[in-house]
N, C-alpha and C positions, 0 to 999 in steps of 0.2 A: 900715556903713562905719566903720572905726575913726577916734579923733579924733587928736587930735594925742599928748596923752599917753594913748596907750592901747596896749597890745597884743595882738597876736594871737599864742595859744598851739597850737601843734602840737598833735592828736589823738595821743597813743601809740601805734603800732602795733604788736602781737603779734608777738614773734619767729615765733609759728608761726598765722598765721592762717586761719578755719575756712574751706574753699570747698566753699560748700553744690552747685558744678555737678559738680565731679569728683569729689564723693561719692556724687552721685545714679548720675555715667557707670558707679561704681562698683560702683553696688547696696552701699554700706556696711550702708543701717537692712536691706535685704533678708536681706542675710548674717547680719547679727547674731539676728534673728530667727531662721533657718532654724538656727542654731547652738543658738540655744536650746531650740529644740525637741526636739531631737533629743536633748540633754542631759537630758533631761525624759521621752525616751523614746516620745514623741508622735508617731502619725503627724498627718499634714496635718488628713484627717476628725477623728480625736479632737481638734484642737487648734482648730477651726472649731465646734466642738459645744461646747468646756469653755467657750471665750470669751462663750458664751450664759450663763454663771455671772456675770459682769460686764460684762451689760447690753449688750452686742454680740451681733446677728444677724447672721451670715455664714456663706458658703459653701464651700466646702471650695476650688471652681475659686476664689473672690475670695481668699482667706483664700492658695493660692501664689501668685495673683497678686502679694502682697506678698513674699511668699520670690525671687520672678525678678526683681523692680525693674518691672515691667509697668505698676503702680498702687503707690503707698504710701499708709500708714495715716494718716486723719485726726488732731486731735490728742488727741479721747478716745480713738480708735482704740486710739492709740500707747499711753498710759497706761494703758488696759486690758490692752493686750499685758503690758504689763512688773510688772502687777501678776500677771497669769497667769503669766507666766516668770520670777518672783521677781526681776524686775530694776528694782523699783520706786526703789530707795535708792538707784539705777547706772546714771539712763538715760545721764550723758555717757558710757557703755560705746558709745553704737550711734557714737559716732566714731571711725573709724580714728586718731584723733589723740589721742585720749585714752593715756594714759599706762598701763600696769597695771604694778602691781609684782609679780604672780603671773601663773605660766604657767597652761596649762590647768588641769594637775591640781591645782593649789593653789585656783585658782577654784571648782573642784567642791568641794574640801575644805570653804570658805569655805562654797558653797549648803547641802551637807549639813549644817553646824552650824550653818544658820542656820533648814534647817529642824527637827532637834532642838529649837532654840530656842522656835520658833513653831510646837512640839507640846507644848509645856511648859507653855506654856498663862498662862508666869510672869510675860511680855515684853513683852503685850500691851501697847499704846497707854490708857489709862484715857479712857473716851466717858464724856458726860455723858448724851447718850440713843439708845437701842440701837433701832432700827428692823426687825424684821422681816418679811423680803419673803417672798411666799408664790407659789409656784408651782402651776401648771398645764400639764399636758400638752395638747399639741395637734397634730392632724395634717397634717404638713408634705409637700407632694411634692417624690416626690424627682427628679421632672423640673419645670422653668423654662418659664415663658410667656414667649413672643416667641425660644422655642428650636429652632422647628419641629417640635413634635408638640403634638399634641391628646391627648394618651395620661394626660396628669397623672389624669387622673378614674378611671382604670381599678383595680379592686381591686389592691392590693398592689404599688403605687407613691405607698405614704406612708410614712413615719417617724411614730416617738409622740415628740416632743422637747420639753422642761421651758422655761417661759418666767416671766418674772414674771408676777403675772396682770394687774399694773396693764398694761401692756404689751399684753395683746389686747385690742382695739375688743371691746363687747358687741356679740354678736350674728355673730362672724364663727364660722366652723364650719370652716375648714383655710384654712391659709397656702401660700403659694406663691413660689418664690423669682421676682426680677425678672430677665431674661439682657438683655444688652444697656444701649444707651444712649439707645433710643426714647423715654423717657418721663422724662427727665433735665428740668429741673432738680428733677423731685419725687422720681421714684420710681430710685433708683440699680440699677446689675449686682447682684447679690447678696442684692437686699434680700428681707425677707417682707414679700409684700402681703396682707393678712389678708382673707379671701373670704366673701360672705354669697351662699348659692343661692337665686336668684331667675330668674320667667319675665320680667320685665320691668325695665326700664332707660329712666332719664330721658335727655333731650340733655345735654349736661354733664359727666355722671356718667361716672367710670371703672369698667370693665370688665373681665371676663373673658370672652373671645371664642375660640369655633373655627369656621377658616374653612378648608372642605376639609381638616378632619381637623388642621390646626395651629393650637394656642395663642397666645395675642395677650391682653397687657395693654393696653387704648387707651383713651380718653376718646369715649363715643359720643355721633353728629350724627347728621343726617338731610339729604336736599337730595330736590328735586322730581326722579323721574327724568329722563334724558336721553332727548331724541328717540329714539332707535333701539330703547331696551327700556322707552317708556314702557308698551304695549300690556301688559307683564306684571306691572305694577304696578297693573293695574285688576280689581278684583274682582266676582264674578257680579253685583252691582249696579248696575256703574258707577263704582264710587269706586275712586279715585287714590288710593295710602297713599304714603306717602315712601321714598327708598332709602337703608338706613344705609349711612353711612361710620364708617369706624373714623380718629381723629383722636390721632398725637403729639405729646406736647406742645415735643418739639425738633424745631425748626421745619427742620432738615436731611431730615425726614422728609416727604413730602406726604401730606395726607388719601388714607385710600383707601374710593374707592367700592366696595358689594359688589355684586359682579355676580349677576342674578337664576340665573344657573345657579348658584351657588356651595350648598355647604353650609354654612348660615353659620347658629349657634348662641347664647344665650348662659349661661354657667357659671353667673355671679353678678356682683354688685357689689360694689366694692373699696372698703373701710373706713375703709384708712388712706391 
């Protein structure tokens, strides 16, 4: 509450103020992206694969998803992008409100001399300690679990794609990307889930699952069967085993029971 001798001072407001809703309606950060690219001479895949150079896993489908406005980039996302796109010194570019004093071709002029520059090798930033990340190849499918196929395991439906090595869990033997939003808040659309093959699986533990020939990233349960197919859960001795279910962790999803006729398998155990 102000007192008596006191005043209250107006905020300034912006002859031109930023409105982050009609930039989104916009797809501005999408455009500016998808400009960049293309500048750069990159299709989608090559630009979904370089971003693996700074520390970013993504998929070529997530990777336009940010080009269409569908999904936008987090905000190391973001800063990775524009370190790949040389637009690290110019992210106020991804506003349409931003001002330029140079047309396109002058903008290019400007990139090309800035990569001379930063082949010069003259220009560099002075580090006080230099860190070297060391990479390893590892094999990615190139089909998605929770995509509707079981097919990812098949010979020559992998990639050999370069990662840091601190970056793969010890012990995983091929990555696999995530589709969807079943397994959200952990495991995002695009992500790699790093895969260890194994016969067996704790309650708890996350999963690689095929059920009737399709793939499924879940978190594996067990419950007592139900009355009607308990009879096939009893084996030649007597004993009752339990019937997995396969469990999302976003809860828009319900547990699913697998039914004793199913073909139901498991891949491995997920690491990360």
């Amino acid at each position: 509450m102000a007192t008596k001798n006191s005043k209250i001072i107006p905020l300034n407001t912006p002859a031109i103020a930023y409105d982050a809703t009609e930039e989104k309606a916009e797809n501005i950060i999408g455009r500016r992206i998808s400009d960049a690219r293309k500048r750069f001479g990159m299709t989608q895949q090559d630009f979904a694969e370089y971003l693996s150079k700074f520390g970013i896993s993504i998929s070529k489908p997530a990777a336009a998803k940010w080009e269409t406005g569908e999904t936008v980039p987090n905000a190391y996302q973001l800063m990775a992008i524009s370190a790949a796109l040389g637009m690290d010194e110019c992210l106020r570019n991804y506003s349409k409100r931003s001002i330029s004093l140079l047309n396109e071709e002058g903008e290019k002029k400007v990139m090309e001399y800035r990569s001379d520059l930063v082949a010069s090798g003259k220009y560099r930033p002075m580090q006080k300690h230099t860190t070297k990340i060391r990479y390893i190849e590892m094999p990615v499918s190139t089909l998605a679990a929770s995509a509707g196929t079981g097919a990812f395991l098949d010979e020559g439906n992998f990639d050999m794609v370069a990662f840091p090595e601190k970056s793969v869990p010890k012990g995983a033997e091929f990555g696999i990307r995530v589709s969807g939003d079943s397994m959200e808040p952990v495991y995002h659309d695009g992500q790699i889930a790093w895969v260890q093959e194994c016969d067996t699986i704790g309650v708890g533990e996350v999963g690689i699952f095929i059920v009737d020939g399709d793939g499924y990233i879940k978190s594996y349960d067990e419950q007592e069967p139900d009355e009607d197919v308990r009879e096939e859960y009893v084996d030649t001795y007597g004993v009752l085993h339990a019937q997995p279910v396969l469990v999302s962790y976003n809860k828009a999803y319900a547990p699913r029971a697998i039914p004793p006729t199913s073909d139901f398998r498991l891949v491995g155990r997920v690491l990360n």
